[in-house]
LOLODO-215198 format. One record per atom (N, C-alpha, C): x, z, y; residue in one letter. Coordinates in pm, whole numbers, padded with zeros to 5 digits, always signed. Example, Ala and Ser with C-alpha at 12.3 -4.5 7.8 and 13.67 -1.06 7.14 Angstrom:
+01319+00780-00569a +01230+00780-00450a +01320+00780-00330a +01285+00708-00225s +01367+00714-00106s +01290+00787+00003s 
//
This chain:
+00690-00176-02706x +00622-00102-02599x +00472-00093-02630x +00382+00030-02603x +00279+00047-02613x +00181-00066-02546x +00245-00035-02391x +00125-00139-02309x +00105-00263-02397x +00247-00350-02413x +00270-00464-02480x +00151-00523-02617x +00169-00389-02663x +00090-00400-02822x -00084-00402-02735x -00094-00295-02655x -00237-00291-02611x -00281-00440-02609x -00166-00499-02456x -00197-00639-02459x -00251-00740-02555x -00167-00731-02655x -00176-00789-02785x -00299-00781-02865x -00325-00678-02864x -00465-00650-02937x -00567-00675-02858x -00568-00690-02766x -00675-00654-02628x -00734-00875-02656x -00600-00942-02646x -00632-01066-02639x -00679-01134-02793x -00626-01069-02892x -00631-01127-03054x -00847-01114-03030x -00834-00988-03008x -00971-00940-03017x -01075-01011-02942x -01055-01042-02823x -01138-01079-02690x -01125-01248-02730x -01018-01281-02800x -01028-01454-02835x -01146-01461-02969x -01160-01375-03050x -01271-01393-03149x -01376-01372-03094x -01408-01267-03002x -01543-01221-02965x -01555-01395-02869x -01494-01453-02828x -01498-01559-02704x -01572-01709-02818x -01530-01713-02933x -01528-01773-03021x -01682-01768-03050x -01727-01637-03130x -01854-01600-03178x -01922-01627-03092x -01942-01547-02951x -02050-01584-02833x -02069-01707-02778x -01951-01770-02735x -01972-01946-02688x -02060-01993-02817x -01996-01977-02924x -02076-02074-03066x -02184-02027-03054x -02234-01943-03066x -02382-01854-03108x -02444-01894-02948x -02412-01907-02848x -02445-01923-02691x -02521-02078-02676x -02463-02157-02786x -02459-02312-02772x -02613-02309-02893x -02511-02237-02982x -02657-02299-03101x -02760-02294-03080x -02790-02153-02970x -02935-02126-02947x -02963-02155-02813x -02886-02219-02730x -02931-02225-02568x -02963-02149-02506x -02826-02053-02507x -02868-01934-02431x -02737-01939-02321x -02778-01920-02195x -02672-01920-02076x -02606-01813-02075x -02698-01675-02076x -02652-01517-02087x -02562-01516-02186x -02557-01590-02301x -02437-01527-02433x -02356-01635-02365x -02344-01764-02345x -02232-01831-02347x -02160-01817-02199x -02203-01702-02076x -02180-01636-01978x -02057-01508-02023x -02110-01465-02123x -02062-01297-02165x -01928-01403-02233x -01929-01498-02349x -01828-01573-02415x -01726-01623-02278x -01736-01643-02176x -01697-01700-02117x -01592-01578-02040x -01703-01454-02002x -01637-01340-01991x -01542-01285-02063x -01534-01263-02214x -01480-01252-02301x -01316-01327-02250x -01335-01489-02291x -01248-01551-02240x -01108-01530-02134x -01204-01492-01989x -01121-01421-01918x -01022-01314-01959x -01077-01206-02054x -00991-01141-02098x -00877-01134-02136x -00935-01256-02232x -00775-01312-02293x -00692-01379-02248x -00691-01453-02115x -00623-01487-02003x -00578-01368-01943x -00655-01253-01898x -00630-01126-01826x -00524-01076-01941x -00542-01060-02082x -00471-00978-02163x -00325-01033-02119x -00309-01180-02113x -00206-01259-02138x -00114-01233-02025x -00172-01246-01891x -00125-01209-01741x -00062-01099-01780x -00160-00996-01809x -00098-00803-01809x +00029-00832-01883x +00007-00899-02013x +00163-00885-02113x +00245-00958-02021x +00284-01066-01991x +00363-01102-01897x +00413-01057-01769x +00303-00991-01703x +00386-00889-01628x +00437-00717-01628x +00366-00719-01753x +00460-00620-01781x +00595-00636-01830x +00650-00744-01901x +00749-00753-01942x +00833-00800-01835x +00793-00866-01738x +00852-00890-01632x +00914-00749-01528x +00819-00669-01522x +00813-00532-01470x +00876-00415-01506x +00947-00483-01645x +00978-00343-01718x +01172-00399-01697x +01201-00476-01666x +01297-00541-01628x +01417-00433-01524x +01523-00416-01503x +01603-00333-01444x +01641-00439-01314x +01669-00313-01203x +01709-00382-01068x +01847-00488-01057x +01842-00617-01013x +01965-00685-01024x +01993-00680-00816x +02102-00805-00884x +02153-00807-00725x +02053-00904-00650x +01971-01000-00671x +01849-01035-00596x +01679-00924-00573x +01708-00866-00666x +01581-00785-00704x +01676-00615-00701x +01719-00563-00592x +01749-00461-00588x +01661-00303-00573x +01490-00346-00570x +01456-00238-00579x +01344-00256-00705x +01424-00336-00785x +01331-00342-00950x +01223-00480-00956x +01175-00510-01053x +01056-00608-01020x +00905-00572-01069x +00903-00438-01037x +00790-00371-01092x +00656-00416-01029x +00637-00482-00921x +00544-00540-00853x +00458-00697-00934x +00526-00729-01051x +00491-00826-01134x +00380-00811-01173x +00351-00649-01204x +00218-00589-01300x +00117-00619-01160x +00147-00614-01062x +00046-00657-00942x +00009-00787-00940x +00134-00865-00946x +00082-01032-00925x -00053-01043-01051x -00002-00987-01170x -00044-01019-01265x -00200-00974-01256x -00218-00864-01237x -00365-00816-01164x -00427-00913-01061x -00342-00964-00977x -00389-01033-00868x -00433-01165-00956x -00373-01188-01004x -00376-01351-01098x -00534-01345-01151x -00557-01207-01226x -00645-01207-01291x -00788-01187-01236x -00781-01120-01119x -00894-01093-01002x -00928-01241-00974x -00848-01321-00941x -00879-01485-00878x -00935-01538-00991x -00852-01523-01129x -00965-01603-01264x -01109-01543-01278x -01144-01394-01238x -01262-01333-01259x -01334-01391-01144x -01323-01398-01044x -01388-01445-00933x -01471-01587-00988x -01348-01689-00962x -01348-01848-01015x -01471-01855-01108x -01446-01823-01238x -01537-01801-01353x -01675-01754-01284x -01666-01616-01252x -01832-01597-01220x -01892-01681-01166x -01833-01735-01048x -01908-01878-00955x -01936-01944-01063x -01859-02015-01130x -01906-02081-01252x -02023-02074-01354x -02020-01957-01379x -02138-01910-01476x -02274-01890-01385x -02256-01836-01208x -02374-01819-01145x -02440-01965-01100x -02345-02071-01119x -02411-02218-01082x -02469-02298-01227x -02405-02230-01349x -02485-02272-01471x -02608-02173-01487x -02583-02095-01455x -02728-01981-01487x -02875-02018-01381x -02849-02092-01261x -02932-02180-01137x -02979-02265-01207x -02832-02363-01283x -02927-02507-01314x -02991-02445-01395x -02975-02357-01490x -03072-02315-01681x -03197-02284-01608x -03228-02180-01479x -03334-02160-01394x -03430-02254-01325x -03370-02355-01289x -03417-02460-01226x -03498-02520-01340x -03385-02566-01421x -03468-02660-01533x -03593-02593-01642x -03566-02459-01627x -03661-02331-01714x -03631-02371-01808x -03491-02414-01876x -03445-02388-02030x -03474-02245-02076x -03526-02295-02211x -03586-02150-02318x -03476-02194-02438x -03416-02040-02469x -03296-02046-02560x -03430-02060-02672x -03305-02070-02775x -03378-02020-02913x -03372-01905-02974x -03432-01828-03000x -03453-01691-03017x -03400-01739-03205x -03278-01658-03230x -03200-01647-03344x -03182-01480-03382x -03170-01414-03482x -03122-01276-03495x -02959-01251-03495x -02905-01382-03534x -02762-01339-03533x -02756-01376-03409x -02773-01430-03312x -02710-01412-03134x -02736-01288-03113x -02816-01222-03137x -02843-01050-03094x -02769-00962-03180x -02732-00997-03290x -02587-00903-03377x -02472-00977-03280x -02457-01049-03274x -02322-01117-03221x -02328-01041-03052x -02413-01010-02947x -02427-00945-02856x -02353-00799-02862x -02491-00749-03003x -02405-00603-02988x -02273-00565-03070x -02298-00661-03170x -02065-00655-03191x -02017-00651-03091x -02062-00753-02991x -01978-00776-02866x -01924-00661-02784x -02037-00612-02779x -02103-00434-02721x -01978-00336-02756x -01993-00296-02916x -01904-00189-02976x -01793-00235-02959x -01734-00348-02978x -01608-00404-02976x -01547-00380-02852x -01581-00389-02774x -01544-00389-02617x -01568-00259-02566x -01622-00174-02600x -01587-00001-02592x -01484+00005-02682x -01464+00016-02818x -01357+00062-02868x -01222-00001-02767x -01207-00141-02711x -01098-00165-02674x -01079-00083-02552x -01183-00042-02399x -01144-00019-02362x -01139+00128-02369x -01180+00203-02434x -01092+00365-02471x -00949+00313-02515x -00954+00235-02605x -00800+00169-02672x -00677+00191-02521x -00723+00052-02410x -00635+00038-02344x -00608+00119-02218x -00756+00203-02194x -00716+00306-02084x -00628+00424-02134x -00655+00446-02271x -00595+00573-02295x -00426+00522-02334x -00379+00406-02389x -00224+00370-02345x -00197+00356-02224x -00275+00306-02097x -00270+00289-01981x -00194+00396-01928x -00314+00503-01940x -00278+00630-01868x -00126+00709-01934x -00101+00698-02097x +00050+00715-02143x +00122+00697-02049x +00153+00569-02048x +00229+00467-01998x +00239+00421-01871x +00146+00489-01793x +00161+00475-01611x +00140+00348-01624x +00064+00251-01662x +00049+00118-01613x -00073+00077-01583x -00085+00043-01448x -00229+00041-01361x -00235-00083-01447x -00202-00220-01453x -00258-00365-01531x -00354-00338-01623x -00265-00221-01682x -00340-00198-01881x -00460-00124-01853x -00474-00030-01747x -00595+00079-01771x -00690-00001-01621x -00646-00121-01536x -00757-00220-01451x -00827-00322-01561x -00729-00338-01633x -00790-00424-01803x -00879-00350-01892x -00838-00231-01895x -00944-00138-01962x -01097-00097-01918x -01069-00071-01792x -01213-00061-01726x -01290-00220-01682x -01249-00322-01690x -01244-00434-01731x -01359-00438-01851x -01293-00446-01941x -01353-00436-02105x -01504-00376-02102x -01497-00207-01960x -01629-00152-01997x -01692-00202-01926x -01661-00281-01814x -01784-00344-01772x -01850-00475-01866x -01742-00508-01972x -01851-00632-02109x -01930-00529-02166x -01885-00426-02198x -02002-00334-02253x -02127-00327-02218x -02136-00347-02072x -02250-00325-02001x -02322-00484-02030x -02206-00583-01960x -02295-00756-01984x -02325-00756-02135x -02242-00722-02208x -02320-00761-02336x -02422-00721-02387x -02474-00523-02334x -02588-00481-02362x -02679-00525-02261x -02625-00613-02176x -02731-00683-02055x -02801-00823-02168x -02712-00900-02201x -02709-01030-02266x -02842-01006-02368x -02780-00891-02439x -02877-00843-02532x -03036-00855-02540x -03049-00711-02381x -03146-00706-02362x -03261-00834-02312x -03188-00942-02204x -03231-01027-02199x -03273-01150-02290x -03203-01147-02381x -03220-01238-02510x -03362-01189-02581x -03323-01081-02618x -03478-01036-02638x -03619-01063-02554x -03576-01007-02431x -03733-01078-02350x -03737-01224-02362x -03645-01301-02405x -03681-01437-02439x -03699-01432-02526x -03642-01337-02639x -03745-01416-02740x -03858-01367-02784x -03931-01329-02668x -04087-01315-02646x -04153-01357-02544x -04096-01482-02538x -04153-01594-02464x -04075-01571-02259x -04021-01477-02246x -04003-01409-02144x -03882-01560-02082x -03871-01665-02077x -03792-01763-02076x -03680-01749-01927x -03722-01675-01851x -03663-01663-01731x -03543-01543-01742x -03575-01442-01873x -03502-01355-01848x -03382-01388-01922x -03320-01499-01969x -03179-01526-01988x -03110-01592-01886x -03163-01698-01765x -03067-01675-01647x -03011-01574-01568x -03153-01483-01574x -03156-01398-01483x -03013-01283-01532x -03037-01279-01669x -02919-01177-01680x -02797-01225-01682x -02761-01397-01692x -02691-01431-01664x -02598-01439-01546x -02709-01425-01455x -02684-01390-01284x -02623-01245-01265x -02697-01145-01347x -02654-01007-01278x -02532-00965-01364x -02510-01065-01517x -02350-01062-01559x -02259-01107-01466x -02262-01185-01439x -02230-01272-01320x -02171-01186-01174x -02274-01105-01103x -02253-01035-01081x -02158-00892-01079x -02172-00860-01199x -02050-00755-01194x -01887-00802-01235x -01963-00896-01288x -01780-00968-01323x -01712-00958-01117x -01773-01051-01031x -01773-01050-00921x -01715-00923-00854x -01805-00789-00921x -01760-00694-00863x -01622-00647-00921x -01577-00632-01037x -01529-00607-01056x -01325-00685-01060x -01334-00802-01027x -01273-00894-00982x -01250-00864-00825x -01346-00803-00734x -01295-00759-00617x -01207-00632-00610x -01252-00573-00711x -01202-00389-00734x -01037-00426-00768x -01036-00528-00872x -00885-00569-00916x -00779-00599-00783x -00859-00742-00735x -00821-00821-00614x -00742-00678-00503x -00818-00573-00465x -00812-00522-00402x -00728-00380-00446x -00718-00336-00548x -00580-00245-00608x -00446-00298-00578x -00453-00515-00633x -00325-00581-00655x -00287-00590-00509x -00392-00623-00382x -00318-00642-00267x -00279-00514-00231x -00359-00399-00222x -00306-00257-00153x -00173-00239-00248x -00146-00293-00347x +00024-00235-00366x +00116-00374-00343x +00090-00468-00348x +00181-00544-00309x +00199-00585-00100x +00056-00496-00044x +00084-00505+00038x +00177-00310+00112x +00209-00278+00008x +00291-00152+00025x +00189-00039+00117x +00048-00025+00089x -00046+00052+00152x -00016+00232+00057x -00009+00288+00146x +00044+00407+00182x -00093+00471+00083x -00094+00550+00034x -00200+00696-00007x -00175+00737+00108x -00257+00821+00197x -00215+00956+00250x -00207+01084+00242x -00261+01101+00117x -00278+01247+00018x -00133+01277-00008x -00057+01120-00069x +00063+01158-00133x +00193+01160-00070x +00129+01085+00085x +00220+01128+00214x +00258+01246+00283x +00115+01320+00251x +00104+01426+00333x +00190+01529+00234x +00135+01531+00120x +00243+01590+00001x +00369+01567+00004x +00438+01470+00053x +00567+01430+00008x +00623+01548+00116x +00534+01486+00290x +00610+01527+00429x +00618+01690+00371x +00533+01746+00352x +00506+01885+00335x +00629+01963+00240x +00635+01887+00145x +00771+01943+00009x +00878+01953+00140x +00882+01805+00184x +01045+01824+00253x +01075+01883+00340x +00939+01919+00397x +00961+01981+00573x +00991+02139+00497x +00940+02210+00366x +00983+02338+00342x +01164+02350+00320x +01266+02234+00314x +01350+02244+00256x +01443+02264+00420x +01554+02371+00397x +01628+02440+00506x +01688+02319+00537x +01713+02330+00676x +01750+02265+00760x +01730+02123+00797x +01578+02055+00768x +01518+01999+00800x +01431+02014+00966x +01457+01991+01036x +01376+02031+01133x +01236+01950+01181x +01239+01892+01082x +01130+01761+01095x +01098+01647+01059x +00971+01607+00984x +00979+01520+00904x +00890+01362+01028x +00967+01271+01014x +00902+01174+01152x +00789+01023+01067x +00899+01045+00915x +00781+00921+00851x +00776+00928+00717x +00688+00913+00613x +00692+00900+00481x +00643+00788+00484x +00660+00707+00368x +00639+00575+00315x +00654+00581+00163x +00523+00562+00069x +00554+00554-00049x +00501+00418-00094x +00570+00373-00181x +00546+00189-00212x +00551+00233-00324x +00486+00083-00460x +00509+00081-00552x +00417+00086-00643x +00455+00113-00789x +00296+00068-00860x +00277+00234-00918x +00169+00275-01024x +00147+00369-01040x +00240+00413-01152x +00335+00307-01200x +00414+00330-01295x +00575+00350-01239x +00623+00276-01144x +00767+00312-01039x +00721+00337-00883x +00785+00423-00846x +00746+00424-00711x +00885+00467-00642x +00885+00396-00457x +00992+00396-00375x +00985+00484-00275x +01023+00596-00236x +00985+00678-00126x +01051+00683-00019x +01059+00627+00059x +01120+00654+00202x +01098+00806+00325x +01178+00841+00314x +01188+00983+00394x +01230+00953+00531x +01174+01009+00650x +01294+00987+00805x +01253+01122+00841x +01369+01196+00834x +01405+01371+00874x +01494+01380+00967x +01451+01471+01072x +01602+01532+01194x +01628+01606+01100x +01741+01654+01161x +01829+01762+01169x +01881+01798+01285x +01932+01963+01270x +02021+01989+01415x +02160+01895+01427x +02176+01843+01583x +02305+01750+01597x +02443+01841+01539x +02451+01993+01500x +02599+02051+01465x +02557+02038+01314x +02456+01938+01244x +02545+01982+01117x +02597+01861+01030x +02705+01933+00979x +02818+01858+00949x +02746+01690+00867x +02823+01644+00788x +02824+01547+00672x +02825+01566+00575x +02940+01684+00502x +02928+01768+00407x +02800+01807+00394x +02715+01870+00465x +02577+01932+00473x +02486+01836+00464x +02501+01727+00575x +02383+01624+00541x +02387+01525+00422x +02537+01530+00319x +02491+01504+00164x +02434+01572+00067x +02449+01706+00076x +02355+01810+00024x +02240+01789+00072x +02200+01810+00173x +02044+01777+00217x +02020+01657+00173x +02032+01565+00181x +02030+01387+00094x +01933+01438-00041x +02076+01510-00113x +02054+01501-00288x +01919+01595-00290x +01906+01708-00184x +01798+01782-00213x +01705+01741-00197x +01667+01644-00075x +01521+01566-00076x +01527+01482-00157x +01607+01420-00219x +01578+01329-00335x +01507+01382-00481x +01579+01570-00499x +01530+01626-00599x +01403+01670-00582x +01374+01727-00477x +01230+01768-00422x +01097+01673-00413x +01155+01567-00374x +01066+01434-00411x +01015+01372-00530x +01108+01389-00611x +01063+01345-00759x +01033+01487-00835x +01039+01585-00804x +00994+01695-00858x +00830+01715-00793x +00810+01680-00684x +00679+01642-00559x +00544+01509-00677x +00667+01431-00628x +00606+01296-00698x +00613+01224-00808x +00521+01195-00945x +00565+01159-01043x +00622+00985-01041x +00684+00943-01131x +00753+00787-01145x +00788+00762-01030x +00894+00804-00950x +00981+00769-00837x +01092+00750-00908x +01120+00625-00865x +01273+00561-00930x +01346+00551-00803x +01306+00592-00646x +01400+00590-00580x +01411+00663-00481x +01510+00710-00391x +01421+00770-00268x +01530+00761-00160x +01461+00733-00030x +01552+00617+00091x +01597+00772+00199x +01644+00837+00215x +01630+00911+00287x +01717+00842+00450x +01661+00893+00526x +01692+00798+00661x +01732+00977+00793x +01879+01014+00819x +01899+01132+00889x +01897+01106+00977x +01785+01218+01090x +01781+01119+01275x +01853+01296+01313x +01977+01253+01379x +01989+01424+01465x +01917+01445+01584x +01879+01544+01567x +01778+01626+01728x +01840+01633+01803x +01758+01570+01897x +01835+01511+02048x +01757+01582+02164x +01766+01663+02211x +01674+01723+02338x +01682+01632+02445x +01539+01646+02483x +01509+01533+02580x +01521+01552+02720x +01679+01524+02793x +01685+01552+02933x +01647+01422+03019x +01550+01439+03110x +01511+01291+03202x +01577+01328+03346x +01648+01255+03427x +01624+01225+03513x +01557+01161+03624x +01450+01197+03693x +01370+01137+03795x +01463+01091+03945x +01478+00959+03958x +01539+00991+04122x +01420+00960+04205x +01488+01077+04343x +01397+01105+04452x +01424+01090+04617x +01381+01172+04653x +01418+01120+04835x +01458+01276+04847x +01435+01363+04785x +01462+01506+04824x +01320+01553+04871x +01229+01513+04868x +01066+01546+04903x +00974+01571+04798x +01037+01526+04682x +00924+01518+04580x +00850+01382+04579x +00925+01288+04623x +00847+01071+04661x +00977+01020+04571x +00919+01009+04476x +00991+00920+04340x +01015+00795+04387x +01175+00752+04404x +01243+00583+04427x +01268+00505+04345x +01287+00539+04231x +01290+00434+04110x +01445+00364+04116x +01520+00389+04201x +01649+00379+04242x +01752+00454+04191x +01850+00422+04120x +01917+00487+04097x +02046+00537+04169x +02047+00495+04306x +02156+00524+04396x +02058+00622+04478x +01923+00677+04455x +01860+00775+04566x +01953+00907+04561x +01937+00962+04708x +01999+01057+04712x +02002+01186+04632x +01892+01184+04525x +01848+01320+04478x +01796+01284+04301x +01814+01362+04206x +01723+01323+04127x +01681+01453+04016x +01540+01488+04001x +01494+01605+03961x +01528+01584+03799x +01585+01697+03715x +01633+01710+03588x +01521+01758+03522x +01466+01734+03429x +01420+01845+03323x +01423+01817+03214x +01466+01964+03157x +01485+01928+03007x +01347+02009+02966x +01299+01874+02928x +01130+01855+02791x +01172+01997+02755x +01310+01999+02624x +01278+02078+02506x +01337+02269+02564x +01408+02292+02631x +01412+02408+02706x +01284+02454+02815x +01218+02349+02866x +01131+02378+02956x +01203+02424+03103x +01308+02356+03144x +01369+02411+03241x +01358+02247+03327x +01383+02256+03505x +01365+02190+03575x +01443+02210+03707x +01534+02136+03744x +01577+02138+03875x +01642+01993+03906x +01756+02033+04078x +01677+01962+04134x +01893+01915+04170x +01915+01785+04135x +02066+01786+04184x +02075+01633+04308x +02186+01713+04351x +02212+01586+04496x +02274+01462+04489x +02289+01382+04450x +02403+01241+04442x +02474+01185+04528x +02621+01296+04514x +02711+01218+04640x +02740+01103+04622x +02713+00970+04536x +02765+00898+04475x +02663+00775+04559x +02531+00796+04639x +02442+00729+04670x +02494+00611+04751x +02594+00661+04820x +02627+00554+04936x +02770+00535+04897x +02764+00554+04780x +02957+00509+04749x +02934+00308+04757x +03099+00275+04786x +03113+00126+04779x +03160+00073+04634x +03198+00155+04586x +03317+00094+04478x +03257+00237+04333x +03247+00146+04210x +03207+00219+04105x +03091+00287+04148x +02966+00261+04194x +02857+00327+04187x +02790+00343+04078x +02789+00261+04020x +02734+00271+03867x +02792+00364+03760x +02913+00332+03811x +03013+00490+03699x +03013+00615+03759x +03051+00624+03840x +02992+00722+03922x +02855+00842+03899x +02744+00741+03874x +02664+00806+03878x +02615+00867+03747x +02657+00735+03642x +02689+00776+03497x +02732+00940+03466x +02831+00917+03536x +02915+01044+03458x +02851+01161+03598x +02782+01177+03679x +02736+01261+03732x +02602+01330+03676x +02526+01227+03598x +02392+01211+03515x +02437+01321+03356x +02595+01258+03295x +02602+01292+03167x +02660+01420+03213x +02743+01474+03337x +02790+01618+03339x +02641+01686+03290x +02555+01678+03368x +02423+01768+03359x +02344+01726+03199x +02403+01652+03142x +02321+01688+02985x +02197+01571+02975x +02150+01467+03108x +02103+01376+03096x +02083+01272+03033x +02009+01285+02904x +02006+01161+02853x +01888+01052+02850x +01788+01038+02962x +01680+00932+02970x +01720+00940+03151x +01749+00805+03182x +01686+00790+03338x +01585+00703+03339x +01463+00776+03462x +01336+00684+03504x +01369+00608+03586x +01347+00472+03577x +01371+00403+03697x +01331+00256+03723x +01267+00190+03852x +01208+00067+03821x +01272-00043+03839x +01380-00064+03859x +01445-00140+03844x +01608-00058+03807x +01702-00158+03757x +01850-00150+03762x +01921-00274+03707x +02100-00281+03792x +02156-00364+03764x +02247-00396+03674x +02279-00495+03595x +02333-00502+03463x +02467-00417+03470x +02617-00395+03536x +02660-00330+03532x +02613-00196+03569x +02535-00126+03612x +02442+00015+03556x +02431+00044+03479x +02362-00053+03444x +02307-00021+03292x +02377-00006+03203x +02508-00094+03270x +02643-00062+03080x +02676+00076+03096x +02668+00123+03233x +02745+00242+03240x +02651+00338+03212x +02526+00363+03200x +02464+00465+03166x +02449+00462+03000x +02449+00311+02920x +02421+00305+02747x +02556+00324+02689x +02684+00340+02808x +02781+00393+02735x +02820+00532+02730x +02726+00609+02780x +02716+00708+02810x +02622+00799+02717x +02547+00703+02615x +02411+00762+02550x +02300+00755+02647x +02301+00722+02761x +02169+00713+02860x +02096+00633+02858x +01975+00636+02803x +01837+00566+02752x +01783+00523+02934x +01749+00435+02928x +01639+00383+03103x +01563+00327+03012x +01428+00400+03118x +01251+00398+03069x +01245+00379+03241x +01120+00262+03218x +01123+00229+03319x +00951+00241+03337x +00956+00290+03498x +00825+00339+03520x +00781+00317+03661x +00624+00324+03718x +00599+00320+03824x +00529+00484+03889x +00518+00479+04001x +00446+00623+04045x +00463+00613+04176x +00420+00730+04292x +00465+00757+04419x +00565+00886+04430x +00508+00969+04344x +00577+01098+04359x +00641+01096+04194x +00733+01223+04226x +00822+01245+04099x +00686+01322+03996x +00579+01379+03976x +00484+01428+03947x +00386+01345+03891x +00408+01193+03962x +00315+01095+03844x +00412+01072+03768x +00525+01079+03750x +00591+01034+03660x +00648+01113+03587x +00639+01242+03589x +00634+01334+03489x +00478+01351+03389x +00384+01354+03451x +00255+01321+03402x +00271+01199+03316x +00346+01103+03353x +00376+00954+03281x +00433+01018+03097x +00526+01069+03150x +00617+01132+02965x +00589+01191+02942x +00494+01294+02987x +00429+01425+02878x +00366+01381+02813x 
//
């Protein structure tokens, strides 16, 4: 595998440069080079993480791990954000004491070749690993790559500061030690914060709004209610929740299935899966019960209770001979509610056999307060 080899090279490389700068950092007492060596270092811990979770990641779905283990290349990012962090603290409490004490390196010419090797070396890698990155859809390899260009920068920092010391300038090798220091920091948050937004399954909404949009063009969709895309930039999981009209068949809603599945990965690149979830359209009939005045009872034995159906826009008004029945009031009123197409009753209280008889019926109770039937239509709009 490409990434794999990147890995490989990324750490062979970053362990020599770690080698040269610590040694050359020590000989001459310089905090800024044995800061950047230390940086270096990380790498090759970071290289090591990325190869391991990629190989972990590249792994096929089993029966514990049924939607792949592609989230590894995250831990592995995450792993490496916490070593970049750790380290900088480290180097910003040695770069204090070198300040405190006003240690003066020794001004050598090979620590300043060994800087800018450091320099070229660490551009060539990261063109190296962003441009397999981007091949290869693997966020680890191309967060490792831009990685690399920020040593470009500490090492032409290291550089520059080495030099003002060695013209007596003695302060300016903590100091750049600090603002290496610094971007490692930043850039350890940038990681930290890619690895949690995908392992905490955080949504794009660009690529939500794209997904809803493909599917809502496809016939007989009548509506798209949620997208959810998870996953890394290399596999991704898409969850769909679409109505449909309640007459169409099964036959039809497996065709519609396979078609949002094709439309989705034709939509979205590296989708290895897609959840589709069918809700049928349900028009929303409420019943309000009343006194026959328009003074909402919250009762479901009142003598009266006003209908409207939301999705027709229609409204009237039926009587309940059933109010003062002794025996089966609850069924009764059930099946007087479901003749008329009722499927939500408002109401502030009801009793457990009621209630079986209206949820065996499909009858939803939302329960509400008001005086008139009019606050409580104001209530569900």
């Amino acid at each position: 595998m490409k990434e794999i080899r990147a890995s490989k090279v990324s750490a062979l490389a970053n362990l020599f440069l770690t080698v040269a700068k610590v040694l050359a950092g020590i000989l001459v007492n310089s905090t800024a080079l044995i800061a950047d060596g230390v940086h270096s270092l990380i790498d090759v811990l970071g290289s090591i993480l990325v190869w391991i979770g990629i190989r972990v990641a590249s792994k096929p779905p089993d029966e514990l791990h049924p939607y792949g283990h592609f989230k590894a290349e995250s831990l592995a990012e995450l792993s490496v954000g916490i070593i970049i962090l750790i380290s900088a603290l480290a180097i910003i409490h040695e770069a204090v004491t070198s300040f405190l004490e006003m240690s003066t390196p020794k001004f050598e010419f090979y620590a300043l070749l060994v800087a800018l090797i450091s320099a070229i070396v660490n551009e060539l890698l990261a063109r190296y690993k962003i441009k397999v990155g981007i091949e290869t859809k693997s966020s680890s390899l191309v967060a490792e790559g831009k990685h690399s260009r920020v040593d470009v920068l500490s090492s032409i920092s290291v550089f520059v500061g080495y030099l003002f010391a060695g013209f007596g300038y003695w302060w300016a090798d903590p100091l750049i030690a600090i603002v290496v220091s610094v971007l490692i920091i930043q850039m350890g948050v940038e990681i930290l914060r890619n690895a949690v937004n995908s392992i905490m399954d955080r949504v794009d909404p660009e690529l939500a709004l794209k997904v809803k949009s493909a599917v809502e063009r496809i016939e007989g969709v009548e509506g798209v209610e949620f997208v959810g895309v998870r996953g890394t930039w290399k596999a991704k999981i898409v969850e769909v929740h679409v109505v449909v009209n309640p007459g169409m068949s099964a036959e039809t809603i497996d065709v519609l299935e396979r078609e949002i599945e094709e439309r989705v990965k034709s939509t979205v690149s590296n989708v290895v899966r897609v959840v589709t979830v069918v809700k049928v359209k349900r028009p929303m009939v409420v019943a309000i019960p009343e006194d026959g005045k328009g003074n909402y009872t919250g009762e479901l034995d009142s003598p009266y209770f006003t209908v409207i159906d939301f999705n027709a826009k229609r409204r009237f008004r039926i009587e309940n001979p059933h109010a003062k029945a002794e025996k089966r009031k609850g069924y009764l009123i059930a099946e007087l509610l479901s003749r008329h197409g009722v499927n939500v009753v408002v109401l502030r209280k009801v009793g457990v056999g009621a209630k079986s008889h209206l949820r065996s019926r499909g009858i939803l109770i939302r329960f509400e307060e008001g005086k008139t039937v009019e606050d409580v239509v104001k209530r569900l709009a």
